[in-house]
N, C-alpha and C positions, 0 to 999 in steps of 0.2 A: 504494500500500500504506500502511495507516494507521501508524502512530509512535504508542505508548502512554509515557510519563512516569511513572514511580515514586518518590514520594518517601518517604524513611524517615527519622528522627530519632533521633541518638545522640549521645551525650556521648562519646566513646571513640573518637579519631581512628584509635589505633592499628587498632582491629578495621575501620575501615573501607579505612584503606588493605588491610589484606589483603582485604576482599570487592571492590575495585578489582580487587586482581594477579588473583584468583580467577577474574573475571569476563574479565578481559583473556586466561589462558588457557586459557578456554572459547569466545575469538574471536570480544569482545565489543568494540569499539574505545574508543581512550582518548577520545577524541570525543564518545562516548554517553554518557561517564558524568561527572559532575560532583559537586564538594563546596563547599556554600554554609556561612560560615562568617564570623563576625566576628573570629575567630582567625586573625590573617593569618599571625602567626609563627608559631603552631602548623600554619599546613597550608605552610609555606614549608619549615617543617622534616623537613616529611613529604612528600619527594620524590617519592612515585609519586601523589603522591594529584594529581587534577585540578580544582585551584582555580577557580571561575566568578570571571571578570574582573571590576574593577572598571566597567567600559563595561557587562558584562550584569547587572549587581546593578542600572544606573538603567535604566529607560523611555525611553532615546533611541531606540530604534528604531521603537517603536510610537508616540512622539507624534510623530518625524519625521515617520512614513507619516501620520498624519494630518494633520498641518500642511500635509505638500505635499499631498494631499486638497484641504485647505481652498485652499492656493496654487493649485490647476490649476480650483477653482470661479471663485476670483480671477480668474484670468489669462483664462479664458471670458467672465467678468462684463465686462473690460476691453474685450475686442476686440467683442460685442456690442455694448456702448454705441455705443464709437467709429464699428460700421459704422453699428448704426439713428440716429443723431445727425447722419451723415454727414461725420464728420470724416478719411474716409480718402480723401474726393473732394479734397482739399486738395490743395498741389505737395506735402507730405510723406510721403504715403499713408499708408499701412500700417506702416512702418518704426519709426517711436514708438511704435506703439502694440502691435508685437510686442515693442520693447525692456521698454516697459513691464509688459507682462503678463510677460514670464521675470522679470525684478526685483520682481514681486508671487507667483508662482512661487517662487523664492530664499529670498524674505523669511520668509514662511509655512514652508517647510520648514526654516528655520535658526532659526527661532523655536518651534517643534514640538521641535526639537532637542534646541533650551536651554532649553525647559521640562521635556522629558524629562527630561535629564540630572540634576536635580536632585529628583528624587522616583525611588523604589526601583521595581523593575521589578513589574507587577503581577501577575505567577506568585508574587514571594515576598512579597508583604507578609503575607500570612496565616501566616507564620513568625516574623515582625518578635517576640513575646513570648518564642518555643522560642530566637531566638539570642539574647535579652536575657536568658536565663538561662544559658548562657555550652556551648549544645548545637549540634549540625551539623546540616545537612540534607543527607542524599545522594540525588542524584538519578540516574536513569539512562533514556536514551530507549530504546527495542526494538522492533522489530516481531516480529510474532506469532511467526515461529519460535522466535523468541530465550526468548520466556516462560520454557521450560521452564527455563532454565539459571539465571535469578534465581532461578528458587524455591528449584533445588537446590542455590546458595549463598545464601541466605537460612537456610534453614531450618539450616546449622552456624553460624551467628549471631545467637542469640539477646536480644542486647543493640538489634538495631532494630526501631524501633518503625515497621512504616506507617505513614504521614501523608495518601496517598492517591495516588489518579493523575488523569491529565488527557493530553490531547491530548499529540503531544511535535514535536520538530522536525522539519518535514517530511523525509523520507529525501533527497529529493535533496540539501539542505544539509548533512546529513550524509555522502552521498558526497562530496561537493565539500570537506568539513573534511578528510576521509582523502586526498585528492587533491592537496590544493593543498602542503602542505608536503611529499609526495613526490616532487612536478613541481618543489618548490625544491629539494630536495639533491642528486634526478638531475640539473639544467640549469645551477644554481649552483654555481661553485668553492667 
């Protein structure tokens, strides 16, 4: 099932926390919805609202995947050579040259990483001017059912402004967001 992304922009944190609660009890989870924001103290102060981490404002997760990409071309590249070269007929065989390729593996993916991490994630950078004017972006993922219920709080808040949409988080990681911290407070003391 597809996951559609809605982004709206507003200067008015207050109204957005309330179209949060709104949506939250229309049994929309707090998971789906998100507030991008370079006002940290302002959304730290505004307890219901769901602040996007600092980890998803960078690009580590998409330049991760690609770096281990490029690592698992790598680590191919490795063990090719070694066999058409014939250096796993040796007494050492194989064993170096799997060592090798995980540590070409490794390297690429923790370098993807820490490339990522330092450049903004590329869903927001076409925001980067709306928060340097000192406004939020709230986002919210839904599948089809859910439409209806943004619109009908949308529409008693007239202060957002659409920004657009796009693809959104696949639903299973979203199940798995609603899941995992209820398997902690049932399992965990």
């Amino acid at each position: 099932m597809s996951v559609l992304r809605h982004y709206f922009i507003s200067d008015d944190l207050d109204d957005l926390e309330k179209v949060e609660e709104e949506l939250e009890r229309q049994n929309v989870d707090t998971a789906q919805i998100h507030v991008l924001s370079l006002d940290d103290t302002g959304t730290e102060n505004h307890h219901h609202l769901h602040d996007v981490t600092s980890f998803m404002k960078s690009d580590v997760v998409r330049s991760g995947e690609l770096g281990a990409a490029i690592g698992a071309a790598g680590a191919i590249a490795v063990l090719l050579v070694a066999w058409f070269a014939g250096w796993t007929e040796s007494a050492a065989g194989w064993i170096p040259f799997i060592f090798l390729a995980i540590i070409v593996l490794g390297f690429c993916t923790w370098e993807g990483g820490f490339i990522g991490i330092q450049r903004r994630n590329k869903h927001f950078v076409r925001f980067e001017k709306v928060l340097q004017e000192g406004k939020h972006v709230f986002f919210v993922d839904l599948v089809p059912e859910q439409e209806g219920i943004l619109d009908g709080v949308v529409k008693g808040h007239p202060g957002l402004e659409l920004a657009g949409t796009e693809k959104g988080t696949p639903q299973w990681i979203m199940q798995g967001q609603k899941r995992i911290p209820h398997f902690l407070r049932e399992t965990l003391p």
